[in-house]
C-alpha positions as CSV (number, residue, x, y, z in Angstrom):
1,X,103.5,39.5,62.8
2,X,105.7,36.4,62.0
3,X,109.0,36.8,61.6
4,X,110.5,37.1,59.4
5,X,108.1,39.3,57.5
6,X,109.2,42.9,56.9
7,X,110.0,44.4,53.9
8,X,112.3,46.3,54.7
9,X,112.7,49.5,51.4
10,X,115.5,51.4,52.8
11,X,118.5,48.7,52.7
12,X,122.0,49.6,51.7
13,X,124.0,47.1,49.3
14,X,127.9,48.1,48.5
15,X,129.1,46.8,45.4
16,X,132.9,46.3,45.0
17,X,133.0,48.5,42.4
18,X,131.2,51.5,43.9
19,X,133.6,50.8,47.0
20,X,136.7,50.7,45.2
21,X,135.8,53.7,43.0
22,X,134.7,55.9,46.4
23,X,138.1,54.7,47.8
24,X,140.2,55.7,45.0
25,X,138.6,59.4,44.8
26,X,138.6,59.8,48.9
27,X,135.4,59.8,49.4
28,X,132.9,58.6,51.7
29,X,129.4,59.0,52.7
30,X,129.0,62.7,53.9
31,X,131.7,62.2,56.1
32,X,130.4,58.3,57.4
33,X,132.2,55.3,56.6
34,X,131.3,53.1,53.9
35,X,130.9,49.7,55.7
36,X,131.8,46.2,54.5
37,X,128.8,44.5,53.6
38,X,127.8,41.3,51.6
39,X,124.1,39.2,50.7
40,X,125.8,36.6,53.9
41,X,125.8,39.4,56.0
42,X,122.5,41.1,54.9
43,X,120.6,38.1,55.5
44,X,122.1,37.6,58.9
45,X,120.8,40.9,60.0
46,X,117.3,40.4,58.5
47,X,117.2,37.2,60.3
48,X,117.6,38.8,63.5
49,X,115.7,41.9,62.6
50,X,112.4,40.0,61.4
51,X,113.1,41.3,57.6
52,X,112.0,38.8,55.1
53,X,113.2,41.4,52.3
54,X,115.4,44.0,51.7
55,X,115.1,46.1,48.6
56,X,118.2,47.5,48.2
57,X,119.9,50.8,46.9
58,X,123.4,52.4,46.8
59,X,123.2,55.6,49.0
60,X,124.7,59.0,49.0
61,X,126.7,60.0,47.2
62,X,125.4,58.2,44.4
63,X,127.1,57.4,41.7
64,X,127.4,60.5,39.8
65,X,131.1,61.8,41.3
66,X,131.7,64.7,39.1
67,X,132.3,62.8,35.1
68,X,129.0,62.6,33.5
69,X,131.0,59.0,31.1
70,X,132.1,57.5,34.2
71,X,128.8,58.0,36.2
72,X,126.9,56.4,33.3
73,X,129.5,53.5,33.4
74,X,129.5,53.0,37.1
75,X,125.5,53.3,37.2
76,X,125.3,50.4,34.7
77,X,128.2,47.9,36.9
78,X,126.2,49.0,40.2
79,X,122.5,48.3,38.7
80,X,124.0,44.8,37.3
81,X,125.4,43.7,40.5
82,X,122.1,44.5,42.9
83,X,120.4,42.4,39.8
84,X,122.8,39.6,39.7
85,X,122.0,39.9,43.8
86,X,118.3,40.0,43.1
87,X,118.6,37.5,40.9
88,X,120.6,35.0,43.4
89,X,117.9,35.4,46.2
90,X,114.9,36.6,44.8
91,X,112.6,36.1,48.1
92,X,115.3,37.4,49.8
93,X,116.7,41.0,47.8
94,X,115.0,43.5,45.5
95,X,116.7,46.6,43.9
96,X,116.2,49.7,43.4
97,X,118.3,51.0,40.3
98,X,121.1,53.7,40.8
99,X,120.4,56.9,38.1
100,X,123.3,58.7,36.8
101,X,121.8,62.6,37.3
102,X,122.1,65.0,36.6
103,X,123.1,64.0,33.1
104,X,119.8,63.8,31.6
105,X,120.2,61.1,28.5
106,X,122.4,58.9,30.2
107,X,120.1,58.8,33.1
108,X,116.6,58.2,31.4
109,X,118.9,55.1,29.0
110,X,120.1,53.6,32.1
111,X,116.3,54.0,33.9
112,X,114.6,52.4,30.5
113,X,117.9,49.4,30.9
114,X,117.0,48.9,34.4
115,X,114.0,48.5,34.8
116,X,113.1,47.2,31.0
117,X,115.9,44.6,31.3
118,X,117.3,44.2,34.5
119,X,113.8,44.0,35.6
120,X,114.2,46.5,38.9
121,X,111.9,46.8,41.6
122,X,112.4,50.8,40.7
123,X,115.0,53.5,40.8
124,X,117.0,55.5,43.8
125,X,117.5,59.0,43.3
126,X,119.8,61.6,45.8
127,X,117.7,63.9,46.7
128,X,119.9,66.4,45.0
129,X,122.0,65.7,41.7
130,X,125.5,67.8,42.0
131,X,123.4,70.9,43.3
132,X,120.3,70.2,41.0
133,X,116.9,69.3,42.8
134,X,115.0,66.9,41.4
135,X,112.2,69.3,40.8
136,X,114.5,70.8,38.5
137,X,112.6,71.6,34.7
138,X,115.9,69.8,33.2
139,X,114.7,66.8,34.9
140,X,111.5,66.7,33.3
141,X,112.7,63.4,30.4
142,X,113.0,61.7,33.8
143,X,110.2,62.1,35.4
144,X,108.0,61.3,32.3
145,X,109.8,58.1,31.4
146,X,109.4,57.2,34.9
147,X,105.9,57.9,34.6
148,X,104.7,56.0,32.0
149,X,106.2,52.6,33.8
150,X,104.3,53.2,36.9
151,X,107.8,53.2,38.6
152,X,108.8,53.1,42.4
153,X,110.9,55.9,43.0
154,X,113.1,55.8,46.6
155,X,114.6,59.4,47.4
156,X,117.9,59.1,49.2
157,X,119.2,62.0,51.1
158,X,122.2,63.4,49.9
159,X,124.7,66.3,51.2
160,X,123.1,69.2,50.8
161,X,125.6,72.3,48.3
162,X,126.7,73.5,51.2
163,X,129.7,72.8,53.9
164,X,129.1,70.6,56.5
165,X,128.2,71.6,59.5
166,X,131.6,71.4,62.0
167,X,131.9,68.4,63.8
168,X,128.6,66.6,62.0
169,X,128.8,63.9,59.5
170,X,125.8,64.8,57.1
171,X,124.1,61.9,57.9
172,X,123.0,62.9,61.1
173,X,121.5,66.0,60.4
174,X,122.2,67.6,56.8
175,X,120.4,64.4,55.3
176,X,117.2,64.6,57.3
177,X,117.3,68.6,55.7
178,X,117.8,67.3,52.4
179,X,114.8,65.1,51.9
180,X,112.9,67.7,53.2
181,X,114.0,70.2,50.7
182,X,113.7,67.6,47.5
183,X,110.3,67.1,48.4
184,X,109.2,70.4,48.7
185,X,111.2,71.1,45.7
186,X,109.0,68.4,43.9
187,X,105.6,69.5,44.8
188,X,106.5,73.1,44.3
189,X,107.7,72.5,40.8
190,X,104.4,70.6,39.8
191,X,106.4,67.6,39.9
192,X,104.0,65.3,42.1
193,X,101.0,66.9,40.5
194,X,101.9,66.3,36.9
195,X,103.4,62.8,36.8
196,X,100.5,60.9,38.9
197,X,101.6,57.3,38.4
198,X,105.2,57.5,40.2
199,X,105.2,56.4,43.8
200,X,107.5,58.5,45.6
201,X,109.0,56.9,48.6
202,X,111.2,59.4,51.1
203,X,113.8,58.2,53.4
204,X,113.6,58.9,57.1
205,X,110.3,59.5,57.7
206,X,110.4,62.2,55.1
207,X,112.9,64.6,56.6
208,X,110.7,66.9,59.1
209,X,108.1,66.8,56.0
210,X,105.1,65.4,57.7
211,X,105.7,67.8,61.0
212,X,106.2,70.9,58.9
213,X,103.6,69.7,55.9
214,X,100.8,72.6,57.3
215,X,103.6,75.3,57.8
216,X,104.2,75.1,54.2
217,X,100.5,74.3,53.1
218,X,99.8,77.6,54.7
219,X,102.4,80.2,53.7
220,X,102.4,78.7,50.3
221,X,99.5,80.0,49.3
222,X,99.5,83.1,51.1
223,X,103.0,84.4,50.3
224,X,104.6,81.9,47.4
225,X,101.8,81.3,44.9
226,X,98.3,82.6,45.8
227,X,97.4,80.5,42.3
228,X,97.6,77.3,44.8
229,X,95.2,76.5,46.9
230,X,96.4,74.7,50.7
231,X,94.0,71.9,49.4
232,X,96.4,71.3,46.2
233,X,99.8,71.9,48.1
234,X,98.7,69.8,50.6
235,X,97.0,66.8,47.9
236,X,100.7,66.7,47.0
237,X,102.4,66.4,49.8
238,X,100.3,64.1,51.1
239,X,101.3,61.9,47.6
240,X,104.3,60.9,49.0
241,X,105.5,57.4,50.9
242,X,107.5,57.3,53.8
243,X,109.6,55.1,55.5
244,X,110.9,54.8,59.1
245,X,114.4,54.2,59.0
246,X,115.7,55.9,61.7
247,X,112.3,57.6,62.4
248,X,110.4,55.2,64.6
249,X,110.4,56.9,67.6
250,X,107.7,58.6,70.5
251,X,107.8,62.3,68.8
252,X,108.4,61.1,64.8
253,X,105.7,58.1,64.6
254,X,102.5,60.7,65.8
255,X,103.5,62.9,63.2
256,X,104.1,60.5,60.4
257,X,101.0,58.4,60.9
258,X,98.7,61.5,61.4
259,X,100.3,62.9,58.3
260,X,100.8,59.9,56.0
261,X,98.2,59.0,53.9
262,X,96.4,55.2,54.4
263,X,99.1,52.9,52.9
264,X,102.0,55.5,52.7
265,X,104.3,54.1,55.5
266,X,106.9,51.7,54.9
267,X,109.4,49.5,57.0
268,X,113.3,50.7,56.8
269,X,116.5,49.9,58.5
270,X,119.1,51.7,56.6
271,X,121.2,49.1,57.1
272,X,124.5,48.8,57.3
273,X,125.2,52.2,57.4
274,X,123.3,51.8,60.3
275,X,124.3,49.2,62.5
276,X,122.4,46.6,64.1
277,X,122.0,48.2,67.4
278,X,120.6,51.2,65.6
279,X,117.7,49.0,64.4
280,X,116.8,47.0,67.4
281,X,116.7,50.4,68.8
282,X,114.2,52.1,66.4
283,X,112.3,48.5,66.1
284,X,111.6,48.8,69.9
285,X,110.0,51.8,69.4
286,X,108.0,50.5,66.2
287,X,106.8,47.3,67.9
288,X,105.6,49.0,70.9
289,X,103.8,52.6,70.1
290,X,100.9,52.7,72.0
291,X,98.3,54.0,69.2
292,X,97.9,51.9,66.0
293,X,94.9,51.5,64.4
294,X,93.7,47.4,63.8
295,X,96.3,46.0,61.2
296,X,98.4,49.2,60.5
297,X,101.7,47.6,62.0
298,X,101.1,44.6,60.1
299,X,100.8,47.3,57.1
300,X,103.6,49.1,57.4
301,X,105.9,46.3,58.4
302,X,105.1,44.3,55.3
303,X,101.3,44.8,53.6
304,X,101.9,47.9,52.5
305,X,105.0,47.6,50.7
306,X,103.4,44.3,48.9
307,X,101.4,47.0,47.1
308,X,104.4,48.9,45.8
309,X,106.5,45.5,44.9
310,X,103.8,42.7,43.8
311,X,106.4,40.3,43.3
312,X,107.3,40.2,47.3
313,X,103.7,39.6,47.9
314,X,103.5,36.3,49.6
């Protein structure tokens, strides 16, 4: 691989006004710091990282903080900014456009804005909206708008309805849970069966998705819904994209490439919410696992995302 050359789909951009508006309601990200960042300091990082571009999202908690009117306002000043960004270093940035769930008009107008006008690379969705999973039937507008563009969707974890467990900033551990549970969520609600020209992309190497994928396959449709077949449970399971932010490692990367289908694992940093030394770390790991087949780093550092986001294709 030359560097740089990733693609890098799970990149964090902080706009001033999602900032300032997190600041002035005390809030944070599941109990982690929102960092300082800005397109000097991205591009530093993906210089030293080997990223050639970051495709960038807001993460938890979104930007739906409780007022349905102020989370369709703040979706539109976020999803303006990471254009304006986009727009300022095109080979460099991409975005993915922040969705204002779980109010259900505002958030299909604002998906239909971004990525009609603003031209997005696709949407980010928390993995839940204010309790609601996305599999939810009140979601359904959504999904079908989404649908008919053919749109890249990019599930961030968000804190699970529940208190955090003491001492642990839901980042470290409720997140990973969280993904897990939107996804099963999804395929258990028909979502990923019924709405075939999305391309779902889960953060983290999909929760513990891939390594539990089988366990759920089999008690599905033994116990849940004997209508489903382990063939159809796992067909949509196995729909999904991952990436590796923070889940390139010895035990996570057997799991995910034996799991993911050809094509369905992306580069991810999760940058800056984690640092720099975070990423070399996981990178080391990436750059040196033992088992690829011929090409598939060279895929899932960069070819495989080119797919997803034709406009970054060299």
């Amino acid at each position: 691989m030359s560097f740089p050359a990733r693609i890098d789909v799970h990149q964090h951009i902080v706009p001033p006004v999602w900032a300032e508006t997190l600041a002035a309601q005390g809030l944070d990200s599941g109990g982690w710091a929102i960092p300082d960042w800005s397109p000097r300091r991205a591009i530093a990082m993906m210089d030293e990282q080997g990223i050639a571009t970051g495709v960038l999202s807001v993460t938890a908690p979104g930007v739906h903080l409780g007022d349905d009117a102020r989370a369709r306002d703040l979706a539109r000043a976020v999803n303006e900014y990471g254009a304006e960004v986009a727009k300022d270093f095109p080979d460099r940035f991409g975005h993915f456009a922040s969705i204002p769930l779980p109010g259900i008009d505002a958030a299909v107008a604002e998906a239909v804005h971004a990525l009609d006008t603003l031209h997005a690379d696709g949407v980010v969705l928390m993995s839940n909206a204010r309790g609601r999973y996305l599999g939810d039937p009140g979601f359904e507008p959504l999904w079908a708008e989404l649908d008919c563009r053919g749109a890249n969707v990019f599930i961030h974890p968000a804190q699970p309805p529940m208190d955090l467990l003491p001492g642990t900033p839901a980042p470290l551990a409720d997140y990973v849970f969280d993904t897990t549970r939107s996804a099963l969520n999804l395929a258990l609600n028909g979502v990923m069966h019924r709405y075939p020209n999305v391309r779902v992309i889960l953060s983290h190497g999909g929760g513990f998705l891939p390594y539990a994928a089988y366990r759920f396959t089999g008690l599905i449709s033994t116990v849940v819904d004997r209508e489903r077949t382990t063939e159809d449970i796992l067909r949509d399971l196995k729909r999904f994209y991952f990436d590796t932010a923070l889940s390139a490692s010895p035990s996570a990367l057997p799991a995910l490439l034996a799991f993911a289908e050809p094509g369905h694992l992306l580069y991810g940093s999760d940058w800056p919410f984690a640092p720099r030394e975070a990423g070399s770390y996981y990178n080391h790991y990436l750059e040196t696992y033992p088992d690829y087949a011929p090409g598939q780093a060279d895929a899932i550092d960069r070819k495989n995302a080119e797919i997803l986001f034709p406009r970054l294709a060299r």
